[in-house]
N, CA, C and O of each residue as an XYZ file, in Angstrom:
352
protein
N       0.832     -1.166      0.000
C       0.000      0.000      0.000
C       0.887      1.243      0.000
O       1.933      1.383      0.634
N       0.401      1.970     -0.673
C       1.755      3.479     -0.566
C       1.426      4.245      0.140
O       0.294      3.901      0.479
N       1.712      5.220      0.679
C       1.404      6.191      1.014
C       1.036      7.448      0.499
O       1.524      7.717     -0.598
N      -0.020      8.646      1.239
C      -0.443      9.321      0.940
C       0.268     10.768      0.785
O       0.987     11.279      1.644
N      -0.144     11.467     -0.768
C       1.217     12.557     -0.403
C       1.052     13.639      0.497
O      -0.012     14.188      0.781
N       2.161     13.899      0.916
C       2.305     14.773      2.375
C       2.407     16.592      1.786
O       2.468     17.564      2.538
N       2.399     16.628      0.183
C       2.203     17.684     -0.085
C       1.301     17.995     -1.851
O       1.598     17.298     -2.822
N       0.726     18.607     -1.897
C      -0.107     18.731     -3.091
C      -0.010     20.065     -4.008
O      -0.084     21.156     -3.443
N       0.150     19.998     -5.379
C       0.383     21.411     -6.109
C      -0.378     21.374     -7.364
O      -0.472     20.521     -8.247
N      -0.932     22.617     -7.186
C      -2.173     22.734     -8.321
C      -1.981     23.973     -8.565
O      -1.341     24.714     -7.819
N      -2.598     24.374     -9.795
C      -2.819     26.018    -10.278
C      -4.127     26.574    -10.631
O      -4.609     26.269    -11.722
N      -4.762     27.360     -9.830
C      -5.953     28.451    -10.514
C      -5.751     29.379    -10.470
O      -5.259     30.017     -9.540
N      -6.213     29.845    -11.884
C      -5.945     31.067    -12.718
C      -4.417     31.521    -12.724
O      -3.647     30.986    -13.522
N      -4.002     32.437    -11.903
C      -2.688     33.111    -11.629
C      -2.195     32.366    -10.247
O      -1.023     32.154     -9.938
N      -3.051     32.112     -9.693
C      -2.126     31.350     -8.569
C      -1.677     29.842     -8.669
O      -2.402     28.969     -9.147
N      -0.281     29.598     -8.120
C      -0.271     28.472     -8.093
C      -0.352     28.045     -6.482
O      -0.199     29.002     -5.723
N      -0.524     27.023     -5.982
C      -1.120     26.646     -4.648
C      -0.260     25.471     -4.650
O       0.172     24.862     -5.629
N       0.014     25.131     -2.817
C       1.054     24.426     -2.428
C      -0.173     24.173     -1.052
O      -0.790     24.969     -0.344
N      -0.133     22.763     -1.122
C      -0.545     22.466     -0.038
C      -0.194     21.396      1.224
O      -0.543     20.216      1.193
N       0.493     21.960      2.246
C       1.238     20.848      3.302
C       0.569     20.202      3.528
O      -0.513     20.733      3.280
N       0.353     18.751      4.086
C      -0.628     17.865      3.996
C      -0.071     16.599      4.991
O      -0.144     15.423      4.634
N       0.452     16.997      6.193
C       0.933     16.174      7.277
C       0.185     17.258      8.679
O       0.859     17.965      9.427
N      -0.845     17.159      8.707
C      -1.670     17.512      9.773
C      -1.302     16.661     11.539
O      -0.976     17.221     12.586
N      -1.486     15.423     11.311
C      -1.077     14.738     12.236
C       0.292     15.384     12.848
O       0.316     15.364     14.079
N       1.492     15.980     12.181
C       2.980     16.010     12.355
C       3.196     17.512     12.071
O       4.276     18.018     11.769
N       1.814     18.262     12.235
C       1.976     19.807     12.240
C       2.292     20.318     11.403
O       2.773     21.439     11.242
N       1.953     19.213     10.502
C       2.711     19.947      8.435
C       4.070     20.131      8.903
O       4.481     21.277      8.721
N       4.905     19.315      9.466
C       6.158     19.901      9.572
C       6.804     19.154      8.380
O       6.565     18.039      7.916
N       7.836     20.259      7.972
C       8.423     19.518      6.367
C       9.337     18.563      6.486
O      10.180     18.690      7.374
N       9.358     17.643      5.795
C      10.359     16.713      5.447
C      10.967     16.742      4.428
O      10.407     17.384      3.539
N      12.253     16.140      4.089
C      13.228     16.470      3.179
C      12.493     16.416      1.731
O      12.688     17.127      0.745
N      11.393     15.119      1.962
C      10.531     14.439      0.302
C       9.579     15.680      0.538
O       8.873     15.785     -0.464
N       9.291     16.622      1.427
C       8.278     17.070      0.938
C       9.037     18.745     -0.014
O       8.586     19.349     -0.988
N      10.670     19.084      1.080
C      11.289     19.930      0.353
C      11.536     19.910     -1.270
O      11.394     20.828     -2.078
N      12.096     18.099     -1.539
C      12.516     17.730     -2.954
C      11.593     17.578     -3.946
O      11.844     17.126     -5.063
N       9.855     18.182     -3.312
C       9.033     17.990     -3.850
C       9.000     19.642     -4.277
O       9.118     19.901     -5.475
N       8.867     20.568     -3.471
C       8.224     22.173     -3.141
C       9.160     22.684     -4.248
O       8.694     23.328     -5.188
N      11.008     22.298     -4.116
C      11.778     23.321     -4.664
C      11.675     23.430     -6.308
O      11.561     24.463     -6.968
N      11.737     22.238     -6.722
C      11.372     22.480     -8.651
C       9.875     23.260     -8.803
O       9.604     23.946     -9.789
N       9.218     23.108     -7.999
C       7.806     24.001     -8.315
C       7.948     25.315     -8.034
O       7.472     26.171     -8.779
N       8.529     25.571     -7.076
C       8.681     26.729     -7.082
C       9.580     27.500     -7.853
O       9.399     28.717     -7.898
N      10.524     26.984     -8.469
C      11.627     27.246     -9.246
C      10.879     27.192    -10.591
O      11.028     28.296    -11.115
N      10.119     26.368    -11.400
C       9.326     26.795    -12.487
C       8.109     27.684    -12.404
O       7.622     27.768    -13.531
N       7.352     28.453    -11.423
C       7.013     28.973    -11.204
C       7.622     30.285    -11.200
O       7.085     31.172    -11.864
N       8.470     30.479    -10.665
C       9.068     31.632    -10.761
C       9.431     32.330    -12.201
O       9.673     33.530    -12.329
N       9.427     31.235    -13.405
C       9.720     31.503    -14.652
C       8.485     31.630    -15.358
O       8.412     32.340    -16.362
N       7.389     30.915    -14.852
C       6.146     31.124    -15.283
C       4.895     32.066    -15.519
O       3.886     31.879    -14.839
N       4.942     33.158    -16.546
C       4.543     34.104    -16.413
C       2.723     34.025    -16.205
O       2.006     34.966    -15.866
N       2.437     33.096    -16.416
C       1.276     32.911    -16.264
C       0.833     32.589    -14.656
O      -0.265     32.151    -14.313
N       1.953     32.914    -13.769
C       1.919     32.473    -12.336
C       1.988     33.963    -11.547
O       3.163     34.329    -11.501
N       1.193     34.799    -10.997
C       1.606     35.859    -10.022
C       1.683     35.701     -9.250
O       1.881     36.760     -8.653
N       1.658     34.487     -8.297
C       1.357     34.593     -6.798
C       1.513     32.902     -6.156
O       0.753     32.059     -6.632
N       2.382     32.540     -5.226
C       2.049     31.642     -4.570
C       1.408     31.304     -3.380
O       2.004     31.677     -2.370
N       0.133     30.571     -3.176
C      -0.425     30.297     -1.962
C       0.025     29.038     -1.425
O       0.089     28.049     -2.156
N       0.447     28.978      0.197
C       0.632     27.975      0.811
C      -0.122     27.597      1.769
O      -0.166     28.384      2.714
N      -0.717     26.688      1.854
C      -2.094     26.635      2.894
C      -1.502     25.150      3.538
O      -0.782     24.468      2.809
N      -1.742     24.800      4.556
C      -1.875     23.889      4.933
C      -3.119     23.057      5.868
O      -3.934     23.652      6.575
N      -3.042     21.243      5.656
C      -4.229     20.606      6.102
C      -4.084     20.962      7.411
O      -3.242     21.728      7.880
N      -5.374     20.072      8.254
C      -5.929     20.706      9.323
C      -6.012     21.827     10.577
O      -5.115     22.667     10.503
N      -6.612     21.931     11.319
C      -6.680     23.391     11.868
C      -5.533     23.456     13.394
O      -5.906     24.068     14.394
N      -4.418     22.877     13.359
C      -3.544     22.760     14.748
C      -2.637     23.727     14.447
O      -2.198     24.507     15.293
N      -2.268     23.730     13.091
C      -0.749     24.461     12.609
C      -0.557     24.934     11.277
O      -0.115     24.050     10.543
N      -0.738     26.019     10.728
C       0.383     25.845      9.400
C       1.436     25.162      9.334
O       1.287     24.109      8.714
N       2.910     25.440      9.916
C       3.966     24.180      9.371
C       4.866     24.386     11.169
O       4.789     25.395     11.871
N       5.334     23.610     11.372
C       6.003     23.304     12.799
C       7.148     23.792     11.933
O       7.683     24.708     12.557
N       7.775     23.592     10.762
C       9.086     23.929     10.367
C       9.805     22.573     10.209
O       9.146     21.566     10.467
N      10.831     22.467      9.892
C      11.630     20.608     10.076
C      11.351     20.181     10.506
O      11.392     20.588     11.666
N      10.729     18.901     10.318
C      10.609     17.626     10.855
C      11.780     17.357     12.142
O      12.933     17.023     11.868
N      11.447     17.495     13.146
C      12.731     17.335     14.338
C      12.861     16.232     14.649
O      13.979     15.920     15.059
N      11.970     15.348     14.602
C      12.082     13.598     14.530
C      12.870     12.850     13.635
O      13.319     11.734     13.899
N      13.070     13.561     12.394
C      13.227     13.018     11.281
C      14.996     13.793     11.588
O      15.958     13.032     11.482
N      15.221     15.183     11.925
C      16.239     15.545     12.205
C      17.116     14.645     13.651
O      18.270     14.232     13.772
N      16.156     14.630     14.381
C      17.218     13.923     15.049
C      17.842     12.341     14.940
O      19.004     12.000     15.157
N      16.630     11.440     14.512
C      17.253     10.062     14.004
C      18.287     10.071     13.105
O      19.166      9.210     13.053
N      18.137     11.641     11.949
C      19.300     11.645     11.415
C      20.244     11.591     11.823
O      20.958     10.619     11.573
N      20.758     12.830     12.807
C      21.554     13.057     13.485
C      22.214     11.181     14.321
O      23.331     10.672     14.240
N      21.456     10.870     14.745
C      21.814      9.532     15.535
C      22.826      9.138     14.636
O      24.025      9.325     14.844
N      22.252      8.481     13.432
C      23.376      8.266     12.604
C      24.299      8.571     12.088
O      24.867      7.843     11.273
N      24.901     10.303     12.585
C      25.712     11.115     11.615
C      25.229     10.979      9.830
O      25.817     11.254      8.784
N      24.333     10.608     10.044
C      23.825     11.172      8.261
C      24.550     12.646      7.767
O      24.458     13.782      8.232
N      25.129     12.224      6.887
C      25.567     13.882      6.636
C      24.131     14.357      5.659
O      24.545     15.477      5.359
N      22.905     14.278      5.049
C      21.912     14.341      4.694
C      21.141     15.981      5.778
O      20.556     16.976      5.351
N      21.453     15.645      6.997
C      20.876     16.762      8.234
C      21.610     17.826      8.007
O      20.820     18.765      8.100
N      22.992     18.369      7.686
C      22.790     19.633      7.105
C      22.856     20.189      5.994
O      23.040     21.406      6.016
N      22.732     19.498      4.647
C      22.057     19.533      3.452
C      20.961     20.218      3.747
O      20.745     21.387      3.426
N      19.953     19.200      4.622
C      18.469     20.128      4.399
C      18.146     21.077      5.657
O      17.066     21.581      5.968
N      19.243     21.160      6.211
C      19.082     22.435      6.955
C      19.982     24.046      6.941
O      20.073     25.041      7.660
N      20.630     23.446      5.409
C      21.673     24.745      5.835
C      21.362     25.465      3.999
O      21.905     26.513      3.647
């Protein structure tokens, strides 16, 4: 069974829309949801048919906690060098 995506991107009219979608985990971002956000936003920015980005996120606890700190610190456990890639 796969999993469900933790972030969603669509466009109406002039806006394009970004939506965090880890409610349970405070929409806090994870690296798949960064390697997801940055090419969209990066063709967007070239996209003249784009004025505006909205970022909304699912349910009503949080917009985004910011990094995943769970996900940062198991990194860390391991010396992953991966943890300051996506934090620096």
């Amino acid at each position: 069974m796969s999993e469900a995506p933790e972030i969603h991107f669509t466009k109406v009219g002039l806006a394009a829309k970004v939506l965090l979608d880890r409610p349970r985990a405070l929409n806090a971002l994870t690296l798949g949801m960064i390697r997801q956000l940055h090419p969209h936003l990066q063709a967007w920015s070239r996209d003249t048919s784009v004025s505006h980005v909205i970022i909304e996120a699912a349910g009503d606890r949080a917009f985004c906690a910011g990094g995943d700190i769970r996900a940062l610190y198991l990194w860390g456990k391991t010396k992953n060098p991966i943890v300051t890639r996506f934090y620096l």
